[in-house]
C-alpha positions as CSV (number, residue, x, y, z in Angstrom):
1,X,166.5,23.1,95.9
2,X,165.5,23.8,92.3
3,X,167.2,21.9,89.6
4,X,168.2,23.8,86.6
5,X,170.8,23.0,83.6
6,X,174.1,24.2,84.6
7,X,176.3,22.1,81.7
8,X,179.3,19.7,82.6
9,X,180.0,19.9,86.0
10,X,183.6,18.9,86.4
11,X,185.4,16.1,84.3
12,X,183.8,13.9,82.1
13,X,180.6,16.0,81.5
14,X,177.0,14.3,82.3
15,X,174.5,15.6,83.9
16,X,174.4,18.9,85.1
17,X,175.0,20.0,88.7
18,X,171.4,20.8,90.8
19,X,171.1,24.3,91.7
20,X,170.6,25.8,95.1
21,X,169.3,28.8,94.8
22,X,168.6,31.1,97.9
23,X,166.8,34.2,99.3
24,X,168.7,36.8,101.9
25,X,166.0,36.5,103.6
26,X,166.6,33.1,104.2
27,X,170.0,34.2,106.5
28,X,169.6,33.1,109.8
29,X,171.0,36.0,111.8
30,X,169.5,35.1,115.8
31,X,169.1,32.2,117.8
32,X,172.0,30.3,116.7
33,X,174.2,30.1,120.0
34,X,176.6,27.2,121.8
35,X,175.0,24.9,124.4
36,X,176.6,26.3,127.8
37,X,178.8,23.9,127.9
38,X,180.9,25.2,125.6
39,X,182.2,21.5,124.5
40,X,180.6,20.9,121.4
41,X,177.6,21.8,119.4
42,X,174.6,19.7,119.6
43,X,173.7,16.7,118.9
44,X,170.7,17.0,116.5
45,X,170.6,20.5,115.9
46,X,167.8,21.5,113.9
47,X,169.2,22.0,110.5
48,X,168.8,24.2,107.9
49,X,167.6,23.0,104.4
50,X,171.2,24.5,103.4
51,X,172.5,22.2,106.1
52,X,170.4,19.2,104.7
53,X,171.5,19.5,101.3
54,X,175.3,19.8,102.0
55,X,175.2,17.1,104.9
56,X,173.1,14.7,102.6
57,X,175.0,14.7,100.0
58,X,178.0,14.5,101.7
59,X,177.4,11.7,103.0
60,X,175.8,9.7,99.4
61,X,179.9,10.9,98.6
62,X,180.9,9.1,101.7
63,X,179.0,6.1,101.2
64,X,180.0,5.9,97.8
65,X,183.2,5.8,98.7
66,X,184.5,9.1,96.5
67,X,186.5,10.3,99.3
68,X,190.8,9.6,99.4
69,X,189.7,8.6,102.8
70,X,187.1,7.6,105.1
71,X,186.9,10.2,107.9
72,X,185.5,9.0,111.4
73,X,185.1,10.9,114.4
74,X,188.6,12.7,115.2
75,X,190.1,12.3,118.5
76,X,190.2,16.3,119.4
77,X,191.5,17.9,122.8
78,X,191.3,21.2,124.3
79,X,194.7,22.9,125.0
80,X,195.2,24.3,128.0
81,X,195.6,27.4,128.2
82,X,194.0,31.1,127.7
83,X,193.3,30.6,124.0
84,X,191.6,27.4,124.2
85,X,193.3,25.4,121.1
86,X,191.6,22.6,119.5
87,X,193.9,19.9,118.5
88,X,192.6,17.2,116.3
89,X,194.4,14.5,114.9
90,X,193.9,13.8,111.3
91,X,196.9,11.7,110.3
92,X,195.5,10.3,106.7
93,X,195.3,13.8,105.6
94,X,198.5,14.0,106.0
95,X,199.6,11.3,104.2
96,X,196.4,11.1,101.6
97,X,196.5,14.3,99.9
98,X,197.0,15.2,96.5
99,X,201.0,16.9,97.0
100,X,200.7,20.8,97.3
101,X,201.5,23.0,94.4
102,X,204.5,25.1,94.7
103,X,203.9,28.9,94.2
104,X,206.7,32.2,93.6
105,X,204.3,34.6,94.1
106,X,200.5,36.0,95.6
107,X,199.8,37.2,92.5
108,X,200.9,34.1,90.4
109,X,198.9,33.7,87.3
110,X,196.7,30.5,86.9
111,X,198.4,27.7,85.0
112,X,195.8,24.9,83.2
113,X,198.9,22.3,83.2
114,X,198.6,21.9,86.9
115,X,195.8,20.7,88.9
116,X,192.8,22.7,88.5
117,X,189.3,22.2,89.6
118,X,187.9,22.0,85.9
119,X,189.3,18.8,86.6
120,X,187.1,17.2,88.9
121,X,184.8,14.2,88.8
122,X,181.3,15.7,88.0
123,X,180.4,13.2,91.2
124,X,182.4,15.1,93.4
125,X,180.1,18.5,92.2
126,X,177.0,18.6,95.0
127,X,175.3,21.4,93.7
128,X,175.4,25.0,92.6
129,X,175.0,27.7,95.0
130,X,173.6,31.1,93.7
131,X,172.0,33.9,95.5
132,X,168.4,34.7,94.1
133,X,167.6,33.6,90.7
134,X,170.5,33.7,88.5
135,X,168.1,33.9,85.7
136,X,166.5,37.2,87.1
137,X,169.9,39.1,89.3
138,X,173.0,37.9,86.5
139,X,173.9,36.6,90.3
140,X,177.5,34.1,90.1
141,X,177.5,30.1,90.1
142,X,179.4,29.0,92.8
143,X,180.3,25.3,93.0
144,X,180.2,23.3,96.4
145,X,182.5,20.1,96.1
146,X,183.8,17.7,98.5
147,X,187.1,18.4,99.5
148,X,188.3,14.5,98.7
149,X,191.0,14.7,101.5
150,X,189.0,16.1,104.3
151,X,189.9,17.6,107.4
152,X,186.1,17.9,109.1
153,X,182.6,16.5,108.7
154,X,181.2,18.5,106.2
155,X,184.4,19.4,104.5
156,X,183.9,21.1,101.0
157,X,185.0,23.3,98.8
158,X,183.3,26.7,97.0
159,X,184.3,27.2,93.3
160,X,183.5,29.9,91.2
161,X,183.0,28.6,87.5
162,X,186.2,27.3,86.6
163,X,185.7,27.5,83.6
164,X,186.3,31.2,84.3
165,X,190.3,30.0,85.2
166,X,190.7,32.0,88.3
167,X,193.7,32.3,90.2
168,X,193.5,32.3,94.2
169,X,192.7,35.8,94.7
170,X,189.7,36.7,96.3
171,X,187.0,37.9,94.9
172,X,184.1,40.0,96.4
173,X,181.3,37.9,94.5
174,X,183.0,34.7,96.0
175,X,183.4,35.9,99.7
176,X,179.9,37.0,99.3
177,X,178.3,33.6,98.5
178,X,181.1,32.6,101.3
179,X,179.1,34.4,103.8
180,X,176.1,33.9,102.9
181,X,176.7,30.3,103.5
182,X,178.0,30.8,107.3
183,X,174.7,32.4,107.7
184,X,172.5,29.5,105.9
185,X,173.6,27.2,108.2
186,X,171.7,27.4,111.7
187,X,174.8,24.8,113.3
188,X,177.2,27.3,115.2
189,X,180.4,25.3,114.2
190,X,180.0,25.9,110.4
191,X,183.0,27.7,109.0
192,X,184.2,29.6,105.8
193,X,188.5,29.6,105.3
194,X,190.3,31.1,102.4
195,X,194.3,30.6,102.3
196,X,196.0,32.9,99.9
197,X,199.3,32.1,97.8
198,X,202.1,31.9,99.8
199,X,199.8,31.2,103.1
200,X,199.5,27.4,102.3
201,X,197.0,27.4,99.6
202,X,197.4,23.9,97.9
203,X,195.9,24.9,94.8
204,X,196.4,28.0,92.5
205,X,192.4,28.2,91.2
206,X,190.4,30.4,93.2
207,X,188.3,28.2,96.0
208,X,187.1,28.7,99.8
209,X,187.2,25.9,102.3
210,X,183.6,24.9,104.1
211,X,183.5,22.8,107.0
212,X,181.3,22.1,110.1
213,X,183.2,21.9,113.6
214,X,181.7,21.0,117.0
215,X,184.2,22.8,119.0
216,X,183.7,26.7,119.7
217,X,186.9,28.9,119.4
218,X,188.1,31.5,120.9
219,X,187.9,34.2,118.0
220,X,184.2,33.6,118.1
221,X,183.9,35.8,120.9
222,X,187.1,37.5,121.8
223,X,187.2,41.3,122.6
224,X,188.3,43.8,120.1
225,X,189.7,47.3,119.8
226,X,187.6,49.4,117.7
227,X,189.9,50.6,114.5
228,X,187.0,51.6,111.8
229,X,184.1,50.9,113.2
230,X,181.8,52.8,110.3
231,X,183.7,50.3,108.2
232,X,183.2,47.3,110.3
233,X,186.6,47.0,111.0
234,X,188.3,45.7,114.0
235,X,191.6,44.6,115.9
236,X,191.9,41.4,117.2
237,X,194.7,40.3,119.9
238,X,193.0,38.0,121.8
239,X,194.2,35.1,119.5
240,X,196.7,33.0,118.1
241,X,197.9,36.1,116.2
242,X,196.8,39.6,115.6
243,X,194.3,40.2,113.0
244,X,191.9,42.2,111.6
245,X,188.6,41.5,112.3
246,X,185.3,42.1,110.0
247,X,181.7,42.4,111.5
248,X,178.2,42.5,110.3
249,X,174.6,41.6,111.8
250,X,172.5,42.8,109.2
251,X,171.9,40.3,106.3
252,X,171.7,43.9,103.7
253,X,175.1,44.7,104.5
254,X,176.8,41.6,103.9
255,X,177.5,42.9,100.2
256,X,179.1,45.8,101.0
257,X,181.2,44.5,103.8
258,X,182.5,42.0,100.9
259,X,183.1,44.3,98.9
260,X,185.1,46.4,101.7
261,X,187.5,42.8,102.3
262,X,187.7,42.4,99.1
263,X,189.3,46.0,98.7
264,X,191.5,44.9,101.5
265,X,192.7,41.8,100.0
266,X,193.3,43.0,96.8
267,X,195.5,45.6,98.2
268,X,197.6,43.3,100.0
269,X,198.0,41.0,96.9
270,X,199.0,43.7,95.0
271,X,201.8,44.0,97.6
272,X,202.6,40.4,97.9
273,X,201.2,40.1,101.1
274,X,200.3,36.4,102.0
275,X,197.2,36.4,103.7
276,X,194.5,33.8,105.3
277,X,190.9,34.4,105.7
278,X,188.4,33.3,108.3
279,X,184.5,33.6,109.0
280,X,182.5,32.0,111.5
281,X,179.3,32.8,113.6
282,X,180.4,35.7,115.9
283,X,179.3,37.8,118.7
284,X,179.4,41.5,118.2
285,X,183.0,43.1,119.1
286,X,181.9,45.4,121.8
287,X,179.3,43.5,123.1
288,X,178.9,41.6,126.2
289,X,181.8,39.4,126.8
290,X,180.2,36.1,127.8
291,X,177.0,35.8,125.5
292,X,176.5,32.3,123.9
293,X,174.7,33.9,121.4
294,X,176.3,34.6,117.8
295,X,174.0,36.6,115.7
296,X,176.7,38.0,113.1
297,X,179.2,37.0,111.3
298,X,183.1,37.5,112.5
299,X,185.4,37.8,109.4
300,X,188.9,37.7,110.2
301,X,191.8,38.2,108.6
302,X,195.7,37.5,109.7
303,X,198.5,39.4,107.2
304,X,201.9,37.5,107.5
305,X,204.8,36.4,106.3
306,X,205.0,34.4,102.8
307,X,206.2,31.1,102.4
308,X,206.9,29.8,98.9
309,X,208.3,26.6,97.9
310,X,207.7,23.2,99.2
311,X,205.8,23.1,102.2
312,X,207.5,22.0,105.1
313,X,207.1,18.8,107.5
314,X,205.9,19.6,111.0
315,X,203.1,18.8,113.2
316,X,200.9,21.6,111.2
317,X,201.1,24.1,108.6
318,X,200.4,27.7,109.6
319,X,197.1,28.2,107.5
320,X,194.0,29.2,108.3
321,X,192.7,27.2,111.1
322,X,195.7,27.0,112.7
323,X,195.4,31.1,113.1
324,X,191.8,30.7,114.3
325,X,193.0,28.1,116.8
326,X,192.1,24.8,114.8
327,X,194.8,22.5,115.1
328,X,194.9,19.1,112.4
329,X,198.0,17.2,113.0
330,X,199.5,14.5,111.3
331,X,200.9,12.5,114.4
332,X,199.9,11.0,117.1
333,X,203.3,12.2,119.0
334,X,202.9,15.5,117.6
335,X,199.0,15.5,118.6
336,X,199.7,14.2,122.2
337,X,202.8,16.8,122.4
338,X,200.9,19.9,121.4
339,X,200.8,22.7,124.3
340,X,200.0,26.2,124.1
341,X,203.1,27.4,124.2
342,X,204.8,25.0,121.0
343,X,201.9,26.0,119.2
344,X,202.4,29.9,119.3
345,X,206.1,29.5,119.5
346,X,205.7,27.7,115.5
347,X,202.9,30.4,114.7
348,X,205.3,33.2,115.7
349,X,208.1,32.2,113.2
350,X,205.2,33.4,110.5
351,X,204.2,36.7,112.0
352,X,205.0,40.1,110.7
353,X,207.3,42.5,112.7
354,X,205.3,44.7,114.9
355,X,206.4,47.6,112.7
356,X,205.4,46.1,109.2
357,X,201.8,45.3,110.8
358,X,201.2,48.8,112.4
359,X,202.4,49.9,108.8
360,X,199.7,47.8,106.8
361,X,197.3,49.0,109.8
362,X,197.4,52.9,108.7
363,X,196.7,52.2,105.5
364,X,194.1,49.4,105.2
365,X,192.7,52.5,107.3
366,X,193.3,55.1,105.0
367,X,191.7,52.7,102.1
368,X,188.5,51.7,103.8
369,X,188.1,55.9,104.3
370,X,188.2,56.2,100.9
């Protein structure tokens, strides 16, 4: 990690944030796979120096006690069923977190009198992710925070500058250095999430959620029907809910394949479409069902209906890991009463009509044709 002069990192000013700065080439795209098994990733997997420097400095966070929380080992079990759910229970982020802000619309501008991440402790800052040498490639400063209430080991946030007052709408450069991250870390589990406006985002300043989990899921490896395959572009069923499915194996097209979401996302902001991202280590969509190995990356993406206002009490919120068949819940009654069936039963109340979906279908389509 080199260290470079970044300015104020978060509130208060001081000293500047370290900078990571990384190669493409440094992308680890084979021999990352789950232990056959299947429960778990292992034990002392042989990390990455991305891995190192997240995971170390996570912890000094932890030990210093700047957390809301201090998260243990979660008690996790394994639906049964087709889907293989994991259900964790998590109840003091349920009942630690900073309160939601309440949204009227995808497209909702960013407001500086609420909660905003120029607003963070510069402590809670960990370093600055950048691809290449921002000096040389004009390439973006992301942030990588702590998430303070978090729901995994690992748990942190990616922030472009904030000073830069974006609202939660992707952005290509962000889901690019998004990515990129999946792909630095050699730990199969390691995860990227983006919730959209009216899909349960908490906070209305752009930001992706990072987090390592030692459970595979099912979307990892799930068959797909081929929709644009030139464009990448898939069709998943086998999941909690249909969704459209990203995939890339080749570290030089990451770029253009953000580019491509990006397209897509923007296009369903514009239509007030709520929407909820998700990337993990993946194995190819027509490939060999079965293979442990995951030498791309699987970005997926669920279109559904919004949900403004206050967010509502149950045993989870339909976000993103719910979709990809992570479950937190706040109970231990509503942990031990999960089953496969409750949990798609609540997901379904959030879905699209078959009709509206096939819709947005054609012409996410017609737009990546273009």
């Amino acid at each position: 990690m080199a260290a470079e002069g970044l300015g104020a990192a978060g509130r208060g000013g001081g000293s500047p944030a370290e900078l990571f700065c990384y190669d493409p080439e440094e992308l680890v795209l084979r021999g990352v796979e789950w232990p056959r098994s299947g429960a778990g990733a292992p034990r002392s997997p042989a990390w990455s120096r991305f891995d190192r420097a997240l995971r170390e400095g996570w912890d000094d966070r932890l030990r210093r006690g700047l957390f809301r929380y201090r998260l243990g080992e979660l008690q996790t079990r394994v639906l049964p069923g087709r889907l293989g759910l994991v259900a964790q229970l998590n109840v003091q982020r349920a009942t630690e977190r900073r309160r939601p802000q309440e949204a009227r619309s995808v497209r909702q501008r960013f407001d500086p009198r609420q909660f905003n991440f120029g607003q963070i402790r510069r402590e809670e800052v960990l370093f600055c992710l950048c691809r290449g040498c921002p000096a040389l490639t004009g390439s973006p400063r992301i942030l990588v925070a702590i998430n303070v209430s978090p729901l995994e080991q690992g748990h942190v946030l990616l922030i472009p500058d904030p000073a830069l007052a974006l609202p939660q709408i992707l952005t290509p450069e962000a889901l690019l250095v998004g990515l990129d991250a999946v792909l630095l870390s050699t730990h199969p589990g390691f995860r990227l999430g983006f919730n959209s406006l009216g899909a349960f985002a908490s906070v209305n300043h752009l930001h992706l959620h990072c987090f390592y989990l030692d459970w595979e899921l099912s979307v990892e490896s799930a068959p797909c029907e081929p929709l644009l395959p030139e464009a990448g572009l898939y069709l998943l069923r086998e999941a909690p809910a249909p969704a459209f499915l990203f995939y890339c194996d080749d570290g030089q097209q990451l770029e253009p394949l953000a580019h491509r979401i990006s397209r897509v996302t923007c296009h369903l902001s514009q239509r007030e479409v709520a929407h909820n991202l998700f990337a993990t280590r993946g194995a190819a969509p027509e490939g060999p069902l079965g293979s442990r190995a995951r030498p791309g990356v699987r970005v997926i993406l669920w279109v559904r209906k919004a949900c403004f206002g206050t967010k509502e009490e149950f045993a989870f919120n339909v976000a993103v890991c719910e979709l990809a068949g992570h479950l937190p819940t706040k109970t231990v009654q509503e942990y031990e009463g999960l089953t496969e069936a409750s949990v798609l039963h609540r997901i379904q109340q959030y879905l699209l009509p078959d009709s509206q979906l096939a819709q947005l279908q054609d012409e996410l389509v017609e737009l990546l044709r273009e």
